[in-house]
N, C-alpha and C positions, 0 to 999 in steps of 0.2 A: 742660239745659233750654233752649228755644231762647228768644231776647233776643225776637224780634217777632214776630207776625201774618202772615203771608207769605200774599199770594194769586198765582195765578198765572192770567193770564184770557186768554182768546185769542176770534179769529171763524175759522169753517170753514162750509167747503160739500162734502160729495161726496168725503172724507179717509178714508175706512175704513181704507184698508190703512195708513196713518200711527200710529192712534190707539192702537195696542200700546206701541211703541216712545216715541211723544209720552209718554204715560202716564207709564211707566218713568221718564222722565227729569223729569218735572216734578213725580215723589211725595213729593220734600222740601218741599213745600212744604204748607201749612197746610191750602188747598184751592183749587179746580181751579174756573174757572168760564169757560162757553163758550157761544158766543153762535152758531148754529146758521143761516144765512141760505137754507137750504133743499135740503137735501141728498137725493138719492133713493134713496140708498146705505144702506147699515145702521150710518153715522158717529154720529148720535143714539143708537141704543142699543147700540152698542157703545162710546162715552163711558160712557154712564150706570154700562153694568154696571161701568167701570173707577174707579169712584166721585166722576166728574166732576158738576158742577151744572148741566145743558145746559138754554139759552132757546132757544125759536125761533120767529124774529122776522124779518119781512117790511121789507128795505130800499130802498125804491121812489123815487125812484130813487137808485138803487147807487152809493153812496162810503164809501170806505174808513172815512174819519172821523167820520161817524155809527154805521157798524158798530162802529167800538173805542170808542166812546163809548156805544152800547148795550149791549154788554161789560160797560163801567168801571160803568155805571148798575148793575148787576146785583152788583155788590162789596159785603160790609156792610160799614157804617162804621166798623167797630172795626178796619179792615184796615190794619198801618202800614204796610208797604210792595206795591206793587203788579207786578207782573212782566209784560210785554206779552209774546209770543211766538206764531209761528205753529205750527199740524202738522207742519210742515216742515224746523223747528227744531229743534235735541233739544242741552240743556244738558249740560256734561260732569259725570259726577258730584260730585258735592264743593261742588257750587254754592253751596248754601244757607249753610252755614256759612264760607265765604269771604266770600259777601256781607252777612252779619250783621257779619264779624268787622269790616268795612268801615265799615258805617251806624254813625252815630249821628241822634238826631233834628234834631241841624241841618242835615240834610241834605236836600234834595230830589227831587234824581234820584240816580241811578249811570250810568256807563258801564261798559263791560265790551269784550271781545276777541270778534269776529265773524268768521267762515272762509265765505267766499261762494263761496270752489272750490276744488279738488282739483287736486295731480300724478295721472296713471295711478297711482301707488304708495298712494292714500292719504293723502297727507303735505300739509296748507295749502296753498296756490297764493296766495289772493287775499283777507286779511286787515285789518279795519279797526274801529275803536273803533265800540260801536253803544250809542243810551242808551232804553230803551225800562224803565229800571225807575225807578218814580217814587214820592212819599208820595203816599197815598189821595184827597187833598183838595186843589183848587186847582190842577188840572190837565186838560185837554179835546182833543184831538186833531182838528186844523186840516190843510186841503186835502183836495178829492176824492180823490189818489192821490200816493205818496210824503210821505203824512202825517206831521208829527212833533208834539210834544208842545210848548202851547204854555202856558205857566205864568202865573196869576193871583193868586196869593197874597200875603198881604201882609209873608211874610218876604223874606229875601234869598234867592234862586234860587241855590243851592250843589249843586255835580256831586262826589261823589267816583267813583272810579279803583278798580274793582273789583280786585286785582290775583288772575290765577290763575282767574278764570272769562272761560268760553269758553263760546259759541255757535256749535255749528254747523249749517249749511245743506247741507241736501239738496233740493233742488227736485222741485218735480211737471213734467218739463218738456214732460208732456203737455197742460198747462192754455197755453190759448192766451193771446198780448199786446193781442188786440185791444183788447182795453177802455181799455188804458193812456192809447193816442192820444187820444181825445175824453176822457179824465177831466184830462190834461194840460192839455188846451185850457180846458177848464172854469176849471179849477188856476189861470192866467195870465189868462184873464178875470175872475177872482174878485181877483185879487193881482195887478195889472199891473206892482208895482211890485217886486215879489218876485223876487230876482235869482238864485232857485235854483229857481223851479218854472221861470223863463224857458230855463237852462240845462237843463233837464231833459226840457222839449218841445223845445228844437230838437235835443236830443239823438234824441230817440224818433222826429224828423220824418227823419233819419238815418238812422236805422235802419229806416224803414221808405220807403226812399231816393225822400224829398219835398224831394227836397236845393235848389229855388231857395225854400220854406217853410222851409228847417232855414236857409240862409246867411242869410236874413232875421230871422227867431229869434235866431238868436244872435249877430246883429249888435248887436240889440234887449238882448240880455244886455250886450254889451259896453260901451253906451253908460248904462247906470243907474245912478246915483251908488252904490247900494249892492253893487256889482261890483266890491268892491276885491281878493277875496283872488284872489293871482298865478295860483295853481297851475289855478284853477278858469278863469279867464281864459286862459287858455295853451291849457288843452283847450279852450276855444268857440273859439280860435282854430285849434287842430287839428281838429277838428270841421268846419272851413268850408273848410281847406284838404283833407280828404276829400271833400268836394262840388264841390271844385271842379275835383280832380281826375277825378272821376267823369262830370264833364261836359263833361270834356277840355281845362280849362284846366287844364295844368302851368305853365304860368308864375304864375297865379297864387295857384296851391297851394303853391309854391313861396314868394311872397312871403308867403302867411299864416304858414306853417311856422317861417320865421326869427322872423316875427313871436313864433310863440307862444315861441319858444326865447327872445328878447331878454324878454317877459315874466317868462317864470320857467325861469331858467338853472342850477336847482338840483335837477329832476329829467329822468327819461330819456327821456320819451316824446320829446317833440320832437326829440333827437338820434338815437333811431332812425329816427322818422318820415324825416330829410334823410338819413341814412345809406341806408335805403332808396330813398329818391329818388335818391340819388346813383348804385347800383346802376343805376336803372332806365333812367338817363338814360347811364350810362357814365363820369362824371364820380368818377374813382377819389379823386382828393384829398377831392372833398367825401365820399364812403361810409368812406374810412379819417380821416378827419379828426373826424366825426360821431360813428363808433363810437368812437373815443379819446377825447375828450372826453365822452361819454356813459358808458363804462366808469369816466371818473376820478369819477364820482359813486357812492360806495359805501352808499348809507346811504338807506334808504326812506323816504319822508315821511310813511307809513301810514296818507294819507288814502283814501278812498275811488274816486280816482282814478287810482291805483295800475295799469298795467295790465300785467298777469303776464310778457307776452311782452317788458319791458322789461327783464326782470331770469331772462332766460333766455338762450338759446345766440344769439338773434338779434345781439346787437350783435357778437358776436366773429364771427359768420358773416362780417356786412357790413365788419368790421374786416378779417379777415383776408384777403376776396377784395378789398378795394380796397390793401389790403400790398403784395397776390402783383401787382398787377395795376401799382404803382407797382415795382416791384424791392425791395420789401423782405421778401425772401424770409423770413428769420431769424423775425422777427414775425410775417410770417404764420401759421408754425408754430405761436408760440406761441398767439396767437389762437384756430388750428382746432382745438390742442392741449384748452384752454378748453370752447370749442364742444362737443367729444366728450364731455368729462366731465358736461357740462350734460344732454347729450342722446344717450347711449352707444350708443340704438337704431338712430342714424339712417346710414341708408347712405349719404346724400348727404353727411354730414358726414366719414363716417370715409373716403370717397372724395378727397373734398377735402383732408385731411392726405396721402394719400396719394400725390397731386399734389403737394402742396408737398414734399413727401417725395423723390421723384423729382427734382425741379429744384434741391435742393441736392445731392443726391447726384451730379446730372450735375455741379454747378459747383465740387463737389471735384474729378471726376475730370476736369473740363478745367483746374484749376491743376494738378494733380499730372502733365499730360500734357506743359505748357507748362513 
């Protein structure tokens, strides 16, 4: 018999082809409630017929966190625990009864395990703690976009550690970003003071390379009392040293880089980032020096900023060409050795061993000549 009430409530637009699948995965749960923002598709009644409770409701103008909050409006009050989740989600099975075994009612939120990308193989890539499951009451969702859950009750705000449930993501990634950039803006006009919606639009002003907007963003990030944690700091400061080399100052993308690395010297981004640079510029001590010390960090912070290509064949690439490229032949092998295993497909790599391959073979057969 199950211990609580489980709802499980989401917002969609224009998801048909998802809502099979979605379904599937969210039928442990008590009931299904969806909040419908105007779809032209046949996602309304192909919901319906899947025995979901679909609204549809006119969000003018369009933010995230009125949408989940007309959603949560739509929950009955007997509901103890509430589950947020997109179409796009799809929970592994076993969910429900991991997450029961988890709650009890002093509890207010959960977190749980989030897979935001994929190797080619299928296998996690890009994985990070996500808390979107909360008690019924005493909770409302805050900002235009990159909304989170922001708690008013008058117990104590207690998170348990789902252990063994997993979310994973599959994107639509036919659905376009535009909207992001001006709900961002909104986001940081509304919360000037909010040191993660700041890091978030100069992030997005990056990416959609408005990089003397993004270098001023997140300059803006860097200087707010409430910008303390390192790692988050590290990347505005990689972030601006991307802008800056994009705009053809290498020197001072260079000085941000160290920057972000003296910040927070406990993950890898920044040591590939100069490893890279070092490459780029020809300066073998810094690319073998970057990659060794970037490598001697085994152990992922499993935050969100996490970025895959850290903890893949790159650093031993960069390692092993600045090895070859100092005489240190020996290591370089084992590096490219590395590299292969990480990345068996790649011709450029298994090339590169093959190189380094050659040049000790030569330097046995000139001692053995001598």
């Amino acid at each position: 018999m199950n211990r609580y009430k489980i709802c499980v409530y989401a917002i969609c637009k224009n998801e048909e082809e998802f809502v099979d699948r979605w379904m599937d995965a969210v039928s442990e749960a008590d009931l299904v409630v969806v909040v419908d923002t105007g779809s032209t598709d046949g996602t309304v009644e192909k919901l319906r017929s899947r025995g979901a409770a679909v609204y549809q409701e006119k969000i003018s103008p369009w933010r995230f966190d009125v949408a989940r909050n007309t959603a949560m409006d739509h929950i009955p009050e007997d509901v103890d625990i509430c589950v947020s989740n997109d179409l796009d989600e799809v929970f592994e099975p076993g969910w429900r009864s991991k997450l029961e075994e988890a709650w009890s009612p002093q509890y207010t939120r959960a977190r749980y395990l989030f897979t935001w990308s994929y190797h080619d193989d299928g296998t996690p890539n890009k994985q990070y703690p996500m808390e979107k499951i909360h008690r019924r009451h005493g909770f409302r969702w805050v900002h235009p976009v990159h909304e989170v859950l922001e708690y008013s009750g008058t117990d104590e705000d207690k998170t348990v550690w789902v252990n063994g449930m997993v979310l994973n993501h599959y994107p639509d990634i036919s659905k376009p970003r535009s909207q992001y950039l001006p709900l961002l803006e909104l986001s940081v006009e509304e919360n000037p003071q909010n040191d993660r919606a700041m890091f978030w639009l100069g992030r997005e002003y990056v990416y959609n390379q408005k990089y003397d907007q993004a270098i001023a963003t997140l300059q803006r990030h860097l200087a707010l009392p409430s910008a303390v944690w390192g790692e988050e700091r590290s990347a505005s400061m990689g972030l601006i040293a991307q802008c800056c080399g994009a705009k053809g100052d290498q020197r001072a993308a260079k000085a941000w880089l160290f920057r972000a690395l003296a910040e927070c010297p406990t993950v890898r981004e920044p040591y590939l980032a100069l490893a890279k640079l070092g490459y780029q510029e020809g300066n073998w001590p810094m690319a073998y020096a970057m990659a060794e010390k970037g490598l001697g960090i085994t152990r992922q912070s499993g935050s969100y900023l996490v970025q895959p290509e850290s903890w893949g064949e790159a650093l031993y690439l960069y390692g092993s060409i600045g090895a070859y490229r100092l005489g240190l032949y020996q290591q370089s092998k084992e590096y490219a050795i590395k590299a292969c295993e990480l990345n068996p497909d790649s011709e450029l790599l298994r090339s590169n061993l093959k190189l380094i391959q050659a040049k000790l073979d030569e330097l046995v057969e000139r001692e053995v000549f001598i």
